[in-house]
C-alpha positions as CSV (number, residue, x, y, z in Angstrom):
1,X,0.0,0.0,0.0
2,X,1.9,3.3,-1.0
3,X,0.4,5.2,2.5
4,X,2.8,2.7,4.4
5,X,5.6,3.2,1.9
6,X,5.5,7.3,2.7
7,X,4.6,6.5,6.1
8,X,0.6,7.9,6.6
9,X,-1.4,6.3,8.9
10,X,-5.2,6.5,7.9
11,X,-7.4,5.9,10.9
12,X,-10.7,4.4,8.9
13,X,-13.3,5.3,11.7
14,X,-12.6,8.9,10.9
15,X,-13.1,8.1,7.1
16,X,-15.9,9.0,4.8
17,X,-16.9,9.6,1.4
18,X,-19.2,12.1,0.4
19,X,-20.6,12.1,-2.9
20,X,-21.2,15.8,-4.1
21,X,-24.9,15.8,-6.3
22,X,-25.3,12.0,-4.9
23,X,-29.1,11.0,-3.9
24,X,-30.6,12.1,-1.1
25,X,-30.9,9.0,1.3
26,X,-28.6,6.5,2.2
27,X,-29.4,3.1,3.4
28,X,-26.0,1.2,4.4
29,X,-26.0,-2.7,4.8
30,X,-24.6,-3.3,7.8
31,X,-23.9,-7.1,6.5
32,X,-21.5,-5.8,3.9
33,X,-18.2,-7.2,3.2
34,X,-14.9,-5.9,1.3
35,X,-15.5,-9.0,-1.1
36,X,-19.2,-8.2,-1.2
37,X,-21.6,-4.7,-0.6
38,X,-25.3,-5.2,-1.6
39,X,-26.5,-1.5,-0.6
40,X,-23.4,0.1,-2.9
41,X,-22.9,3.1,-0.2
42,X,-19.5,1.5,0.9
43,X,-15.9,2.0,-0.7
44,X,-13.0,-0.5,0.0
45,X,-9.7,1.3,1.3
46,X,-7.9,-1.0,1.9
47,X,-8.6,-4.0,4.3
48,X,-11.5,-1.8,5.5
49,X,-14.8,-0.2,4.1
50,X,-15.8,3.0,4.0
51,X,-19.1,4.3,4.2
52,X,-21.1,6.3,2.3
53,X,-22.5,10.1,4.0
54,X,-24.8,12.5,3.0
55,X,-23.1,15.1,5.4
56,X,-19.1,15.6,6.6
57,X,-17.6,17.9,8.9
58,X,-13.8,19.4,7.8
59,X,-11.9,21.6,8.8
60,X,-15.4,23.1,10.9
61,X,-17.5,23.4,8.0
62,X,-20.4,21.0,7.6
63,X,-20.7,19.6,3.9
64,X,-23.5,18.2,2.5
65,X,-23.7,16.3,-0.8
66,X,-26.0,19.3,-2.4
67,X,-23.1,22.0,-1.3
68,X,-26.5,24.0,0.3
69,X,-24.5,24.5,3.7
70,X,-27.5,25.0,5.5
71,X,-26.0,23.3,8.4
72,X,-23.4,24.8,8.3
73,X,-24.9,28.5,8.2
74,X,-27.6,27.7,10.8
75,X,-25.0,26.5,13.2
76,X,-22.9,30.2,12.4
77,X,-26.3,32.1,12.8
78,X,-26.9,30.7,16.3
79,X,-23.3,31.5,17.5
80,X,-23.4,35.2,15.9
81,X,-26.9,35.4,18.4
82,X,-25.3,33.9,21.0
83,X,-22.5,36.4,20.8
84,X,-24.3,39.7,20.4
85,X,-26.2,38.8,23.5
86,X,-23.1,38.5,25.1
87,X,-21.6,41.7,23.6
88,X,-24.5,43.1,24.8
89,X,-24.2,42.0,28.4
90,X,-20.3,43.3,28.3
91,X,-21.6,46.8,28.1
92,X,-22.3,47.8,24.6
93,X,-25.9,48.9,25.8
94,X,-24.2,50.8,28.1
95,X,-21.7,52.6,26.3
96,X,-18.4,51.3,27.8
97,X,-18.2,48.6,24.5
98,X,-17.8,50.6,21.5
99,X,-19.9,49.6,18.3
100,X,-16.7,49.0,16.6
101,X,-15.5,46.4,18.6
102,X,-18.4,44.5,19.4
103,X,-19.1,44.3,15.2
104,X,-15.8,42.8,14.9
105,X,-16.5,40.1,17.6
106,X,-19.9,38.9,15.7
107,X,-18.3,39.7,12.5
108,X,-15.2,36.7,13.3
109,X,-18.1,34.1,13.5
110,X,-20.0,35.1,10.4
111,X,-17.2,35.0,8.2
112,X,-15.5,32.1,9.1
113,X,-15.7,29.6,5.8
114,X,-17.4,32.9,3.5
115,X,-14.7,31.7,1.3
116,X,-16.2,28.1,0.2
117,X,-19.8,28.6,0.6
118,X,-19.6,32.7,-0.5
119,X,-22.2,35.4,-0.8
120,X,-25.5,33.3,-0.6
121,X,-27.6,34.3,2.3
């Protein structure tokens, strides 16, 4: 296997494929075998299989096979909320925050992965 010839370990439980434009629901056989996979949602790597997902986290951002990122927004909506009420609390409504700052501490968490899934609200 050329991973063991450069040294790589792969750790398979921390492995998945996900099909970009695939369908929409996935039904794995839990009976499947590297020699044989009746539900055709598995990949051999390997001496191991790999399954099949409709949705993987990397590097923080949540991908799903449509490449909507609702998840992902949604999750980066909540956290913006959460931290405005906490800007709040730390004295923007009473002056001793400036507007400045506390835009740029809400502003950190909305931007974070604009680059992949862009200007789409």
């Amino acid at each position: 296997m050329l991973s063991l010839k450069w040294r790589m370990k792969f750790n398979p439980d921390k492995c998945s494929v996900l099909i970009f434009g695939g369908s929409s629901e996935i039904v794995l056989n839990p009976d499947c075998t590297i020699k044989k996979c009746t539900c055709k949602h598995h990949f051999v790597f390997g001496k191991v299989l790999i399954c099949e997902v409709l949705m993987y986290k990397y590097l923080g951002v949540e991908l799903d096979n449509q490449l909507t990122f609702v998840d992902f927004k949604n999750r980066l909506i909540l956290r913006s909320r959460i931290n405005m009420s906490r800007i709040w609390k730390m004295g923007m409504n009473t002056g001793y925050l400036s507007v400045k700052a506390s835009l740029n501490l809400v502003r950190s968490v909305l931007e974070f992965g604009s680059e992949v899934w862009g200007d789409e609200v």
